[in-house]
C-alpha positions as CSV (number, residue, x, y, z in Angstrom):
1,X,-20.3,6.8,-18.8
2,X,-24.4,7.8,-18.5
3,X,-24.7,10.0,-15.2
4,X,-28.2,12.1,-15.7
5,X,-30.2,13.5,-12.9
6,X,-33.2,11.3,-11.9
7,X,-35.8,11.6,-8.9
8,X,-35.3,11.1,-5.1
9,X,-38.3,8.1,-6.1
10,X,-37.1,6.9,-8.5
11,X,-33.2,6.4,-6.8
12,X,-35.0,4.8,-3.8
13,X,-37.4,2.5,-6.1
14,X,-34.5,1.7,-8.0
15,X,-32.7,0.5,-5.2
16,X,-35.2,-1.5,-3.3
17,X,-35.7,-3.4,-6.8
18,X,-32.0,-4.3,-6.7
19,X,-30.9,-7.8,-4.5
20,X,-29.5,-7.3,-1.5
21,X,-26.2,-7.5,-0.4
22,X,-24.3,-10.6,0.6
23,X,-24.2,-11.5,4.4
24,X,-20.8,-10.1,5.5
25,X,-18.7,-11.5,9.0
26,X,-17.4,-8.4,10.7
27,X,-13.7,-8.0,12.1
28,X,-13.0,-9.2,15.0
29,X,-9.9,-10.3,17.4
30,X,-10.2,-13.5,15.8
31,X,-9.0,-12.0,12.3
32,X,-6.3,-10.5,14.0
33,X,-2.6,-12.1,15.2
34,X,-2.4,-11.0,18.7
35,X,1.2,-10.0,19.9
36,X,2.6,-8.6,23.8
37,X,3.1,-4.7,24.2
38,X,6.7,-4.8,24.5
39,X,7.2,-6.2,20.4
40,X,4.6,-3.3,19.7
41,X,6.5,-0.8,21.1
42,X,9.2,-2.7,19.7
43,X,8.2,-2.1,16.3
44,X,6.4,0.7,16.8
45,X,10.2,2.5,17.1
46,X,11.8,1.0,14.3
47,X,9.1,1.6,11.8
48,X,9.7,5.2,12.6
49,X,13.7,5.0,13.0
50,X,15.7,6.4,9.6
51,X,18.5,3.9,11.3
52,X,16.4,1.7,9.0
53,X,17.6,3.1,5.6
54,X,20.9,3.0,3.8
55,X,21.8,6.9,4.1
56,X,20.3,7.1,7.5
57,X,17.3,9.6,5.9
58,X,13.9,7.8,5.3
59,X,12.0,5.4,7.6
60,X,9.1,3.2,6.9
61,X,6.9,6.0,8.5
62,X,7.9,8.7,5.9
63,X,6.4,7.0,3.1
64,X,3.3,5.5,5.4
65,X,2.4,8.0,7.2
66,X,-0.5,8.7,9.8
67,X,-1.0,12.1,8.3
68,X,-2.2,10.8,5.0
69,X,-4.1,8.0,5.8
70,X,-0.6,5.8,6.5
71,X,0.0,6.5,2.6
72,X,1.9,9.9,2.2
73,X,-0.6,11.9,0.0
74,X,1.3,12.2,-3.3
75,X,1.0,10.4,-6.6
76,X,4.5,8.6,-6.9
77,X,7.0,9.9,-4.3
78,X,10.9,10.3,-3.5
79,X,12.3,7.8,-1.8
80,X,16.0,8.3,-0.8
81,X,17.3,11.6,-1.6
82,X,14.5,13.7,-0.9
83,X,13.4,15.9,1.7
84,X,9.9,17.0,3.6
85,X,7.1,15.1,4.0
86,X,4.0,14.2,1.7
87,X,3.2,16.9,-1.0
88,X,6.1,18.8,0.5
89,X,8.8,16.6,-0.1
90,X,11.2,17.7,-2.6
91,X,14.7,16.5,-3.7
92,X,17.9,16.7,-1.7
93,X,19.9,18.8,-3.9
94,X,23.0,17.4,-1.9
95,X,21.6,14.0,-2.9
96,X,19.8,14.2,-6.1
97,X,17.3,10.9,-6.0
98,X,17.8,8.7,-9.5
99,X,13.9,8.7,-10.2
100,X,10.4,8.5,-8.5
101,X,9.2,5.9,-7.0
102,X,7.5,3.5,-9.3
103,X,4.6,3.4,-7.3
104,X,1.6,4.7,-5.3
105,X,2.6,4.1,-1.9
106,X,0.0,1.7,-0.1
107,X,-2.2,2.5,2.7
108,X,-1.4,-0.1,5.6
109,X,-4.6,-0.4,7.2
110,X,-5.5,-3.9,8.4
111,X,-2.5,-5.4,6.0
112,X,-1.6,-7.4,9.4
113,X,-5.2,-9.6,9.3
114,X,-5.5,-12.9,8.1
115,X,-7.4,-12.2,5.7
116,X,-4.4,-10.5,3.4
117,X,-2.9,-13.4,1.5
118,X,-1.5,-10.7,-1.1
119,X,1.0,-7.5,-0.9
120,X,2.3,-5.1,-3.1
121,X,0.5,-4.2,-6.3
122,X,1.3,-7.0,-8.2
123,X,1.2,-9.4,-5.7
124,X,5.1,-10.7,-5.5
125,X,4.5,-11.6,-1.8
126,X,1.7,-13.9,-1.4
127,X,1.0,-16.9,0.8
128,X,1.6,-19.9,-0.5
129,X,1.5,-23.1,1.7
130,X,3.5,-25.4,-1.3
131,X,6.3,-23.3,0.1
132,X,8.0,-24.1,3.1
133,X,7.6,-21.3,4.7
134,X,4.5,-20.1,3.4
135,X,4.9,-17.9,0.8
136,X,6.3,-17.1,-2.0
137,X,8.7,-14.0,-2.9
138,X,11.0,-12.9,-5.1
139,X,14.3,-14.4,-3.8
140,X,12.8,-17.9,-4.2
141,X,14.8,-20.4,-2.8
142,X,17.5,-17.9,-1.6
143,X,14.8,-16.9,1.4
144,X,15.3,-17.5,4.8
145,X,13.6,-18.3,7.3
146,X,12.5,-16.9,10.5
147,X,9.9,-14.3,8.9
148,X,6.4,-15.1,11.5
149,X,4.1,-13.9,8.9
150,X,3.4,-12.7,5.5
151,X,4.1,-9.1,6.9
152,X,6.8,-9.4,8.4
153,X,8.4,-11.3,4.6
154,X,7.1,-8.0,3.0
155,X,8.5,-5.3,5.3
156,X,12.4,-6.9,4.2
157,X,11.9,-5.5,0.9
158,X,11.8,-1.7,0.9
159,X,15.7,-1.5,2.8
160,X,16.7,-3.2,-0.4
161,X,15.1,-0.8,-3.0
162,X,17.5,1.8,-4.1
163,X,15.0,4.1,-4.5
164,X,12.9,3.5,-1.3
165,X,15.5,2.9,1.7
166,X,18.6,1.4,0.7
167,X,19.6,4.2,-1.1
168,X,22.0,4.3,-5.0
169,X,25.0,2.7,-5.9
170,X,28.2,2.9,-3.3
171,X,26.6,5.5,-0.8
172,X,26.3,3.5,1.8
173,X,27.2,0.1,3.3
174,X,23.5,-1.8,2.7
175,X,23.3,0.0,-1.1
176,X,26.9,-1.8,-2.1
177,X,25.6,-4.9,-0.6
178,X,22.4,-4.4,-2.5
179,X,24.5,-3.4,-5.7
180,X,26.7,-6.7,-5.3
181,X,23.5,-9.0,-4.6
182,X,24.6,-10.0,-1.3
183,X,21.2,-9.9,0.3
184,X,21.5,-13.1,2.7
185,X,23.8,-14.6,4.9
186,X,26.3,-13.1,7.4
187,X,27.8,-10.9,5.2
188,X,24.4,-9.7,3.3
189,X,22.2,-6.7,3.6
190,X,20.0,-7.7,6.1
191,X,22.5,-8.5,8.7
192,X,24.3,-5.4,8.4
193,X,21.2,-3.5,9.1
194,X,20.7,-6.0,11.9
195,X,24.0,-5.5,13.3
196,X,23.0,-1.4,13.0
197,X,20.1,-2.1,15.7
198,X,22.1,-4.4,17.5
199,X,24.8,-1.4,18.0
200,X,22.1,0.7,19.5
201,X,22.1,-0.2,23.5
202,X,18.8,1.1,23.9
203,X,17.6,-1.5,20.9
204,X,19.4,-4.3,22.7
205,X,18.2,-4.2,25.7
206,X,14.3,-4.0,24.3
207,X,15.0,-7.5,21.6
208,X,16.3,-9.1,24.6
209,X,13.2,-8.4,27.0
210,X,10.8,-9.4,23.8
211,X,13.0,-12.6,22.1
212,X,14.0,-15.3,25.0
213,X,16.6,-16.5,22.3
214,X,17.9,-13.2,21.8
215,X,18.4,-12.5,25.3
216,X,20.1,-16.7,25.4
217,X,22.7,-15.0,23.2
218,X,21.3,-15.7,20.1
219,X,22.3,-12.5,17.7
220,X,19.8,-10.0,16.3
221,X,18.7,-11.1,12.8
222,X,16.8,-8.8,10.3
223,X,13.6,-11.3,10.9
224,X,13.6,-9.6,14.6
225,X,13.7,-6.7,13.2
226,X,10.6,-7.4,10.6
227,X,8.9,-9.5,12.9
228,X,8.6,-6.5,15.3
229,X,7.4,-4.1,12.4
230,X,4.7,-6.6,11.6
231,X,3.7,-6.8,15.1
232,X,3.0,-2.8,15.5
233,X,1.6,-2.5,12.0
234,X,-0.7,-5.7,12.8
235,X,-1.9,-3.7,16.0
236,X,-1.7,0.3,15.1
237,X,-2.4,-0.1,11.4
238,X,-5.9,-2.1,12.6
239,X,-9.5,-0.8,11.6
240,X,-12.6,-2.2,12.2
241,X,-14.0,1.1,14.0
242,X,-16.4,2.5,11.0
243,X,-19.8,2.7,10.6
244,X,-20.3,0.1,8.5
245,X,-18.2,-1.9,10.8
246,X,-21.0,-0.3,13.4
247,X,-23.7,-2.0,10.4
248,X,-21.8,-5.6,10.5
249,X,-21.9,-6.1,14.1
250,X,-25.6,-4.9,14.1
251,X,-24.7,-1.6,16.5
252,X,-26.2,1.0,14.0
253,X,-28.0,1.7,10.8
254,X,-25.7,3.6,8.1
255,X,-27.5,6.9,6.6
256,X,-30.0,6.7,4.4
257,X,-27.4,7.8,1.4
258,X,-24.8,5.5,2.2
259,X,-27.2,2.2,3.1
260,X,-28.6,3.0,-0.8
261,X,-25.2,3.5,-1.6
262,X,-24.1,0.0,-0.4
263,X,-27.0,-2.0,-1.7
264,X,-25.7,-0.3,-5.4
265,X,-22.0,-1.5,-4.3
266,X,-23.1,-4.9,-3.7
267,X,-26.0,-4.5,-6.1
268,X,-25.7,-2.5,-9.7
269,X,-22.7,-0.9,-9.4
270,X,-20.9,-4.5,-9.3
271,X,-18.4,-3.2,-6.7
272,X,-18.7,-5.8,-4.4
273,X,-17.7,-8.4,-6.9
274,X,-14.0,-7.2,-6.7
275,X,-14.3,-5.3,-3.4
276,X,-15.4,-8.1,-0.9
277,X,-15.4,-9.0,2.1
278,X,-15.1,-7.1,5.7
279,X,-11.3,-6.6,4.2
280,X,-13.2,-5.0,0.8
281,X,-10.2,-6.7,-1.2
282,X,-10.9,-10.0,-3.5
283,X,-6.6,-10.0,-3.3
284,X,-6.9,-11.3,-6.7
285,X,-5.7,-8.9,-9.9
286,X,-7.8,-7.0,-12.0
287,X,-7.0,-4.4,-15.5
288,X,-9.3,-1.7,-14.9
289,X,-6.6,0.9,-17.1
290,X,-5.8,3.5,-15.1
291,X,-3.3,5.7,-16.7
292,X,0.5,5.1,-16.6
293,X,2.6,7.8,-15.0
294,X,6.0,7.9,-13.5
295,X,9.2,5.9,-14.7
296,X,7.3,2.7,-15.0
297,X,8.6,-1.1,-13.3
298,X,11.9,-0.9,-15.5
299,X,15.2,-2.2,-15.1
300,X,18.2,0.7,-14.7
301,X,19.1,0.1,-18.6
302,X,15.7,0.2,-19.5
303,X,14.1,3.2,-21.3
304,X,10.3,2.4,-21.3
305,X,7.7,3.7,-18.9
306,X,5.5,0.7,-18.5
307,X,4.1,-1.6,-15.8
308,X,2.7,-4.5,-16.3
309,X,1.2,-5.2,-13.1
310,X,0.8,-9.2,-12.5
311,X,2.1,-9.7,-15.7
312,X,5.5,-8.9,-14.5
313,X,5.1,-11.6,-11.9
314,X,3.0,-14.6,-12.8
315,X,5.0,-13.8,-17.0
316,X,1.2,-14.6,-18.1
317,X,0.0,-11.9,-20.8
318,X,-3.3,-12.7,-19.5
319,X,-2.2,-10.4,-16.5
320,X,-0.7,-8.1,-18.7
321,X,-1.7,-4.5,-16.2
322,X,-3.7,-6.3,-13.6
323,X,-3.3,-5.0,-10.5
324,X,-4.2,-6.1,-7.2
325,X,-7.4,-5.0,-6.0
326,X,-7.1,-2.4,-3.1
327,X,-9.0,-2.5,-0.1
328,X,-11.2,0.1,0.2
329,X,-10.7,0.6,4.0
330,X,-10.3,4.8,4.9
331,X,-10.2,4.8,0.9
332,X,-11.5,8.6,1.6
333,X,-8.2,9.3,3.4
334,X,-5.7,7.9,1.3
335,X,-5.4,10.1,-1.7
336,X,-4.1,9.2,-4.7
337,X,-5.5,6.2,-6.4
338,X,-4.5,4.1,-8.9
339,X,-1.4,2.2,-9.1
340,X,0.2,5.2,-9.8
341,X,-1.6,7.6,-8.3
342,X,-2.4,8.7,-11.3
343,X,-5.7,10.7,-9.9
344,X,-5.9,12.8,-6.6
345,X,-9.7,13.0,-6.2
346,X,-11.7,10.1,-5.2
347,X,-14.8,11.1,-7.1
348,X,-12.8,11.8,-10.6
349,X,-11.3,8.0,-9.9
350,X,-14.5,6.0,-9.0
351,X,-15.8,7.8,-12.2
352,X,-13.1,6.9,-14.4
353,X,-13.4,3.2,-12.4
354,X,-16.8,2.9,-13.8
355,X,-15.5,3.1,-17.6
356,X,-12.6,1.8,-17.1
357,X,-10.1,3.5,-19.8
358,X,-12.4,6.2,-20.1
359,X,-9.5,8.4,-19.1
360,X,-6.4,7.0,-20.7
361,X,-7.2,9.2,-24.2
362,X,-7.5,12.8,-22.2
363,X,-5.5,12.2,-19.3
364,X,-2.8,15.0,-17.7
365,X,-0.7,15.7,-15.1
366,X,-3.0,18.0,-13.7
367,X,-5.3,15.0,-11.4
368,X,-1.6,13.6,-10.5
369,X,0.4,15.0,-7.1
370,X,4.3,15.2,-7.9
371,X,6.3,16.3,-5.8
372,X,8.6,19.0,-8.1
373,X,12.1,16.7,-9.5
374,X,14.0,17.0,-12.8
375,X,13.6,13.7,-13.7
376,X,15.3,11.3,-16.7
377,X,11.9,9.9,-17.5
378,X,9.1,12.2,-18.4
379,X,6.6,11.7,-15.7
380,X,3.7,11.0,-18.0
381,X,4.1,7.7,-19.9
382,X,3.9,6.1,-22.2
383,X,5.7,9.0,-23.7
384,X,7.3,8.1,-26.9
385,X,5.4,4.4,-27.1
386,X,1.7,6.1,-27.3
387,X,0.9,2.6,-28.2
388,X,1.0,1.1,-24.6
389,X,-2.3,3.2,-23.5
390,X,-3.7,1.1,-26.3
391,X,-2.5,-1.9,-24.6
392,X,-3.4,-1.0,-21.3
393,X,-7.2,-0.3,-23.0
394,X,-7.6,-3.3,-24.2
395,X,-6.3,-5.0,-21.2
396,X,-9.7,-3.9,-19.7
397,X,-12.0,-7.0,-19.3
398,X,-14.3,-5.5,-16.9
399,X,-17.7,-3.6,-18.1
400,X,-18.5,-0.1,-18.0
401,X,-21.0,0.2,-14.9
402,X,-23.6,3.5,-15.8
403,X,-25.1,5.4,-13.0
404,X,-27.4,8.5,-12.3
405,X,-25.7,11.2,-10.5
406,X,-27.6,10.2,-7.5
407,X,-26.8,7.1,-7.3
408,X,-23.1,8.0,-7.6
409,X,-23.4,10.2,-5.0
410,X,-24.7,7.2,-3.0
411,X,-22.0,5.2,-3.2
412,X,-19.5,8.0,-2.2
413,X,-21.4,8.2,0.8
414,X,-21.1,4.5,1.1
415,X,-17.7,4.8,1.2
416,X,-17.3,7.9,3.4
417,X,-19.1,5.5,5.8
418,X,-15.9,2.7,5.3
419,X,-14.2,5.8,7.5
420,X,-13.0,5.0,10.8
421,X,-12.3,7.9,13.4
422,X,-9.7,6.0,15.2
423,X,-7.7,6.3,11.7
424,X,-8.5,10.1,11.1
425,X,-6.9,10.6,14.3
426,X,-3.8,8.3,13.2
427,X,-4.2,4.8,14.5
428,X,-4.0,3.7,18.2
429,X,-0.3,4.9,18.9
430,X,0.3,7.7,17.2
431,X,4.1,9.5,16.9
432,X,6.6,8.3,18.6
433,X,8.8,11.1,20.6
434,X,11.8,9.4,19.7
435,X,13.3,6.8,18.3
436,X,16.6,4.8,19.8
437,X,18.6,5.7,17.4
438,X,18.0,9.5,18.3
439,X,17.6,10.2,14.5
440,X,14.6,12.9,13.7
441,X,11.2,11.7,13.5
442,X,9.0,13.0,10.1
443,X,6.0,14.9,12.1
């Protein structure tokens, strides 16, 4: 990529030549599902609760968390088996984790509007109104009903991943039910986490003040349970508070470095075309080849180190490493990018994002955080099949954008203005003291 030094004059002349940016519709209530302050608090204690997990030892919250920017501030993390928070965690020598997590964990910041139609990476919950209930997942036909929103379908799936929550083969009651692909019904994973809640009094007592049916007698199903999640992540998780949410609404200008930063976004940069929207996400899929670390999206007998992104969805090799495109919202809080994670500095990534594949050929461990494991896989793939960085290149469709260092510098402004301080303080809620289940609570 072409960065040179030009003129202050020159940068500004430059950018008042360029068009300007599209008209944009800022946040509001109206993009927003509105829910009581009882199934907020509701969720707002299971999401933080370990009674969610198979081993009793992770919560949604210790992979999401408020300290790093409701991600958890390392590349690819430990899931089950491990211990700490963040860059801190480590492995449980007492329960040695199987591998990483595949993934960078997600930041969760508006994920609750309307405007998401698409979650996880490669997009294997999405809305779709063919289906009867909306959307479309992984168990198909074998899905049941009683999920409010697209949320609330996605939050199911973590307590089934043995490395995220449900924790490895035979240790627990929800991992044999996971193991034995009993996942629905009476006698499936869900319910038995249900019936965990259920057994809590305090719990009880709170699903029958939020759920008429539940306090008619109905049981507790795991959709209560998600559909209280959704509700607090729909509420805390919100973020419309920044300045260029001040800019939409017509409150305030932005600086003079980010407002030529975000006519280059929208403008010659060609960030805008991906990143759109108040929501900066087109929630379509994208190969921009960021490098491949980490044990890969493999099956247990499986020895490679790849992902395929969409591909391993949609079984199109036209998606072959497309990955959803992120929003950017409090992108200057939730460190590391990619996929993978497979850089820690926003600067080094949004310069490697503007040639995309430029650093597949040089890449190391070094712009990675990895929390220390022995693990079976080497961390940095492809390992022994150098060929698949060639495939992920030439994945790429998207051109190489070339900037002057000012004008880079602009658009990191621009998105240090995407920044809200209601999310550098944490969200609306914050930490819980406790949690029903009297379990601890990752500060």
């Amino acid at each position: 990529m072409r960065l040179k030094f030009v003129t202050p004059l020159l940068v500004l002349t430059t950018t008042m030549a360029l068009a300007e940016a599209p008209a944009i519709a800022p946040l509001s209530d109206a993009d927003f599902p509105q829910f009581s302050t009882a199934e907020i608090a509701l969720g707002q204690a299971l999401f933080w609760d370990r009674e969610l997990s198979g081993n009793r030892g992770i919560s949604c919250a210790t992979c999401h968390h408020p300290r790093f920017g409701t991600s958890d501030g390392v590349s690819l993390d430990i899931g089950e088996g491990g211990i700490g928070l963040g860059p801190d965690r480590k492995a449980d020598p007492k329960n040695y984790p199987e591998q990483r997590i595949p993934r960078n964990a997600p930041a969760l910041w508006n994920v609750g509007a309307h405007g998401f139609t698409v979650l996880f990476a490669d997009g294997r919950i999405e809305a779709d109104s063919s289906r009867a209930g909306g959307f479309r997942t992984p168990l198909e036909d074998e899905m049941v009903t009683g999920f409010a929103s697209l949320l609330s379908a996605q939050t199911m799936f973590p307590v089934l991943s043995s490395d995220e929550m449900a924790g490895h083969y035979e240790e627990n009651e929800i991992s044999t039910l996971v193991r034995q692909g009993r996942i629905t019904g009476p006698d499936g994973a869900w319910e038995a986490i249900a019936r965990r809640i259920a057994a809590i009094p305090a719990y009880a007592a709170d699903f029958k003040s939020v759920y008429p049916e539940i306090s008619a007698g109905r049981p507790i199903h795991f959709t209560d349970i998600s559909n209280a999640v959704a509700a607090y992540m729909t509420f805390d998780f919100r973020s419309d508070g920044s300045p260029y949410d001040a800019f939409l609404r017509g409150e305030a200008a932005l600086s003079d470095q980010a407002e030529a930063g975000r006519v280059l976004f929208y403008g010659k940069a060609g960030c805008g075309n991906c990143h759109s929207g108040a929501l900066l996400t087109d929630m379509t899929y994208h190969a921009m080849g960021d490098p491949q670390i980490g044990p890969g999206k493999a099956e247990r007998f499986e020895r490679h180190q790849r992902d395929t992104g969409r591909m391993r969805v949609s079984n199109n090799p036209a998606d072959a490493y497309a990955f959803r495109t992120p929003s950017l919202r409090n992108v200057t809080l939730t460190a590391p990018y990619g996929h993978a994670g497979s850089y820690r500095d926003l600067s080094d990534y949004l310069r490697h994002h503007m040639a995309p594949g430029s650093g597949l050929a040089d890449y190391d461990l070094s712009h990675a955080i990895l929390p220390a494991m022995e693990v079976g896989k080497p961390d940095l793939a492809p390992g022994e099949e150098a060929s698949n960085y060639a495939a992920i290149a030439n994945a790429i469709k998207a051109p190489a954008i070339s900037l002057s260092e000012p004008e880079f510098n602009s658009i990191m402004a621009f998105l240090k203005a995407l920044e809200d301080p209601l999310a550098v303080a944490g969200g609306r809620m914050g930490i819980p003291d406790s949690v029903p289940s009297g379990l601890p609570i990752d500060r």
